[in-house]
Biotite code that builds the C-alpha atoms (Angstrom):
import biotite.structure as struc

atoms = struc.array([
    struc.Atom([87.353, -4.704, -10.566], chain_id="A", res_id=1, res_name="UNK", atom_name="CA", element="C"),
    struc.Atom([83.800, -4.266, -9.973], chain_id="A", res_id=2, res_name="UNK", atom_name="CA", element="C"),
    struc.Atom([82.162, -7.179, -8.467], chain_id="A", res_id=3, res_name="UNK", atom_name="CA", element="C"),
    struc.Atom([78.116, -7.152, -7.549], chain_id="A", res_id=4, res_name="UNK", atom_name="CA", element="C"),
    struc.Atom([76.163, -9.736, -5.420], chain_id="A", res_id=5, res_name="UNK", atom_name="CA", element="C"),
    struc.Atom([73.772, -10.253, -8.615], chain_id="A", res_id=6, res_name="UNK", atom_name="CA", element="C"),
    struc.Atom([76.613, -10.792, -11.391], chain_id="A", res_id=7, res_name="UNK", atom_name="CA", element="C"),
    struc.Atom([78.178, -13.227, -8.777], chain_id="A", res_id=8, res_name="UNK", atom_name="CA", element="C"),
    struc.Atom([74.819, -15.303, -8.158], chain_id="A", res_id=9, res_name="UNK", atom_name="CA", element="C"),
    struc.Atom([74.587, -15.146, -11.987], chain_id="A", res_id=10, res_name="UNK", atom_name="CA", element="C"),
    struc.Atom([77.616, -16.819, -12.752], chain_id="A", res_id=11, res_name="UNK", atom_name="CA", element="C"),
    struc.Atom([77.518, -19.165, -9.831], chain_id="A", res_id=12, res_name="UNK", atom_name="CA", element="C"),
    struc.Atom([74.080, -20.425, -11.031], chain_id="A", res_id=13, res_name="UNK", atom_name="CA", element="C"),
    struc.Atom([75.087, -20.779, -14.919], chain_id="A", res_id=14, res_name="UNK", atom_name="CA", element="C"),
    struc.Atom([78.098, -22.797, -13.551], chain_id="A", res_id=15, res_name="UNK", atom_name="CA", element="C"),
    struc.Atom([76.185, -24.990, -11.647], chain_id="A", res_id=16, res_name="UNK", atom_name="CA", element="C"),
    struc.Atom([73.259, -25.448, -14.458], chain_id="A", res_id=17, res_name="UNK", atom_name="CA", element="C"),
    struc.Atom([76.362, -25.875, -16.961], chain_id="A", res_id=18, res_name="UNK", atom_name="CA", element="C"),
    struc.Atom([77.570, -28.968, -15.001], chain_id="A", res_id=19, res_name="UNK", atom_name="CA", element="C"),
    struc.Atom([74.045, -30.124, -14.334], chain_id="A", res_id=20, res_name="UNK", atom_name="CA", element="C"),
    struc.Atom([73.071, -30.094, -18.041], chain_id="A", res_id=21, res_name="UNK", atom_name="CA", element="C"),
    struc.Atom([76.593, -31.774, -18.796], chain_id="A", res_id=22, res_name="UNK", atom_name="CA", element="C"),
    struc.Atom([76.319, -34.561, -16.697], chain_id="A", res_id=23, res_name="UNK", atom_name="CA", element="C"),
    struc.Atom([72.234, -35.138, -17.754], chain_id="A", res_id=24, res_name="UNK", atom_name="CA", element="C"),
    struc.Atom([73.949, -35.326, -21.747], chain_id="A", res_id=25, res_name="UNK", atom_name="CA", element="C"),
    struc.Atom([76.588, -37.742, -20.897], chain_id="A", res_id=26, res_name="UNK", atom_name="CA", element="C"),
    struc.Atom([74.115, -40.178, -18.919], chain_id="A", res_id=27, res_name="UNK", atom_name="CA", element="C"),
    struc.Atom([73.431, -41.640, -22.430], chain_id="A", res_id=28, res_name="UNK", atom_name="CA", element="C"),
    struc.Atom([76.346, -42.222, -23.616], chain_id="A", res_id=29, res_name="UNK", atom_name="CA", element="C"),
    struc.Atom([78.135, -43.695, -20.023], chain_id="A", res_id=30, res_name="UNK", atom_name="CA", element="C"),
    struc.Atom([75.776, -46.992, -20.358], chain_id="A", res_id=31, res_name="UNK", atom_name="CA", element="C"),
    struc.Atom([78.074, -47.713, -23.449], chain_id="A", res_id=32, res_name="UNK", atom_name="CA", element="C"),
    struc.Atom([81.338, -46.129, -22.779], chain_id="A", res_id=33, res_name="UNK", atom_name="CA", element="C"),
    struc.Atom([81.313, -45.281, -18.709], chain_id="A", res_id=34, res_name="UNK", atom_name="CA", element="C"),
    struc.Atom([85.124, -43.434, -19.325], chain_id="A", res_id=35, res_name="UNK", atom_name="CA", element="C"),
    struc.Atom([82.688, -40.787, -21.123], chain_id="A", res_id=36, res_name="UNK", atom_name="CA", element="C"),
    struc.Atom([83.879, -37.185, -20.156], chain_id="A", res_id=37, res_name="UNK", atom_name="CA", element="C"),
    struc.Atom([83.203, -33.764, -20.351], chain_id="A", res_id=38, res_name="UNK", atom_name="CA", element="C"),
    struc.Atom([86.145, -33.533, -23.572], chain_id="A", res_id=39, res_name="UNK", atom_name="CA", element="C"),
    struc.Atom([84.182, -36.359, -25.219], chain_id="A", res_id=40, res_name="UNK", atom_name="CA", element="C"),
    struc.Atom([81.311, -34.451, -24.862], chain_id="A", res_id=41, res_name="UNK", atom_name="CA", element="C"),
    struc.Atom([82.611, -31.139, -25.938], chain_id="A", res_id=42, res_name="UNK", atom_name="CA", element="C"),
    struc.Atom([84.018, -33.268, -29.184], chain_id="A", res_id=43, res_name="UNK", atom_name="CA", element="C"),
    struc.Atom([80.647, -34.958, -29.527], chain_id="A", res_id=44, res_name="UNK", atom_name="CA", element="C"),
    struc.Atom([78.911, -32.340, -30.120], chain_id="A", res_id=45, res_name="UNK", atom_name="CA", element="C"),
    struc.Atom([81.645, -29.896, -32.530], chain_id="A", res_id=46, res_name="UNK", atom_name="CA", element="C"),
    struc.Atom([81.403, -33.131, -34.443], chain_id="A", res_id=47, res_name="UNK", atom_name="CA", element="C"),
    struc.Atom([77.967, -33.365, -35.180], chain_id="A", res_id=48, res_name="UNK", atom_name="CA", element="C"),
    struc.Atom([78.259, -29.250, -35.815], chain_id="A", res_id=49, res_name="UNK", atom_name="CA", element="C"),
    struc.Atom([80.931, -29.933, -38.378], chain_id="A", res_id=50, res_name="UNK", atom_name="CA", element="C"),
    struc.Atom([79.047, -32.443, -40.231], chain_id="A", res_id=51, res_name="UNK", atom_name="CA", element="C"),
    struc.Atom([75.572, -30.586, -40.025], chain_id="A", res_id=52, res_name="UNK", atom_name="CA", element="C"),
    struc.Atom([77.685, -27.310, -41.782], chain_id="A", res_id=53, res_name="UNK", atom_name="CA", element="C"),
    struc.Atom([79.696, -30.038, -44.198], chain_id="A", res_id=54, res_name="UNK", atom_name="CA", element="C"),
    struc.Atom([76.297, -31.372, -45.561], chain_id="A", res_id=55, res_name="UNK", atom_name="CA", element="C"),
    struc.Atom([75.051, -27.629, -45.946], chain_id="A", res_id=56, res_name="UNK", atom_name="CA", element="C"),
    struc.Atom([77.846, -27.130, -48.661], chain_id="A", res_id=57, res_name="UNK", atom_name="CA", element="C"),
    struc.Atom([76.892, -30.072, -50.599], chain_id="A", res_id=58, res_name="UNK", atom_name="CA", element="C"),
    struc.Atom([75.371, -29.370, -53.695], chain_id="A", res_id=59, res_name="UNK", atom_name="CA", element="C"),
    struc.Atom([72.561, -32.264, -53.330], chain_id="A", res_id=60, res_name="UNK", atom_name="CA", element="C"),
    struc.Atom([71.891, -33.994, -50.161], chain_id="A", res_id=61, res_name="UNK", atom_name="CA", element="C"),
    struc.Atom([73.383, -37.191, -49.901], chain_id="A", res_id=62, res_name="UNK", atom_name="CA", element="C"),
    struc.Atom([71.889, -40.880, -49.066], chain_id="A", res_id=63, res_name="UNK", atom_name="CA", element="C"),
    struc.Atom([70.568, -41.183, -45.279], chain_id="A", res_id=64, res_name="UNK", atom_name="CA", element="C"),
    struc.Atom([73.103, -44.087, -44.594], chain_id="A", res_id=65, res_name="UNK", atom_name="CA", element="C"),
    struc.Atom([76.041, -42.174, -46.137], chain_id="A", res_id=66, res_name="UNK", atom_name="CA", element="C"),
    struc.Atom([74.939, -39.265, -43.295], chain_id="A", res_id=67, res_name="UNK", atom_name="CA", element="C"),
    struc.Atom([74.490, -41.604, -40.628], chain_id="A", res_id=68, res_name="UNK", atom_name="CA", element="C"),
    struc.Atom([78.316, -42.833, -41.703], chain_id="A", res_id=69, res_name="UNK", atom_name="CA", element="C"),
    struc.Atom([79.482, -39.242, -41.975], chain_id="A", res_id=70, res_name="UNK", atom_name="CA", element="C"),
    struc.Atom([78.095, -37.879, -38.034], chain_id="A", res_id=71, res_name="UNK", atom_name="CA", element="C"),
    struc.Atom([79.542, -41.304, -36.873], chain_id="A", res_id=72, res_name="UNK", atom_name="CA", element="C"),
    struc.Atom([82.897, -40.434, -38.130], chain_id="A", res_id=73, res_name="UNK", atom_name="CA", element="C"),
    struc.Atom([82.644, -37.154, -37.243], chain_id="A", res_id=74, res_name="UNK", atom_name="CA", element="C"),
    struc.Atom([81.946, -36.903, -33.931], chain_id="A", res_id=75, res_name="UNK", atom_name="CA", element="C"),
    struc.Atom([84.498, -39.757, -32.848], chain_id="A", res_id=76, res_name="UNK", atom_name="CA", element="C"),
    struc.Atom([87.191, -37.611, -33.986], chain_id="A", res_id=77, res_name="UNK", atom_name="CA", element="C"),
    struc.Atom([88.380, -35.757, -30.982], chain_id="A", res_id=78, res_name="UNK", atom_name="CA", element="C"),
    struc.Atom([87.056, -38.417, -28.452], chain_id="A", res_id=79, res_name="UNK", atom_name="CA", element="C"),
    struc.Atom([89.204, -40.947, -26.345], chain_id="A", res_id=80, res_name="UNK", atom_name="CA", element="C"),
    struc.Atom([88.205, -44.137, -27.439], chain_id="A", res_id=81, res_name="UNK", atom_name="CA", element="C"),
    struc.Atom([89.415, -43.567, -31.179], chain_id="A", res_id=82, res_name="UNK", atom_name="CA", element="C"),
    struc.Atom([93.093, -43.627, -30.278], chain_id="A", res_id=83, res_name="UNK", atom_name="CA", element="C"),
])
């Protein structure tokens, strides 16, 4: 395997940005839930994907409370705190 200096400091940097970034996103939601982790996150955000392409495939746009409800149920499902 071929291993450079520069692809090594590469990866080493994107890791360390990675957890960085992760632990800047999950600042927010700590102050409510402070067992918040990286999963939760990770699941936070397919959620909110998931919904986003679910109310692409609608033929009309639905109500903005009825989207509100659908990203809140969305992105709890793979979380902790649901069960």
């Amino acid at each position: 395997m071929n291993v450079n200096p520069t692809a090594v400091t590469n990866a080493a940097n994107l890791s360390l940005f990675m957890v960085n970034l992760s632990q800047l996103l999950m600042c927010d939601f700590r102050q409510t839930d402070p067992d918040f982790g990286v999963l939760d996150l990770k699941s936070y955000y397919r959620g909110c994907r998931y919904a986003t392409e679910l109310l692409k495939i609608l033929p009309k746009k639905p109500d903005d409370i009825l989207v509100a409800q659908l990203f809140r149920n969305m992105v709890a499902f793979g979380q902790h705190s649901c069960g």
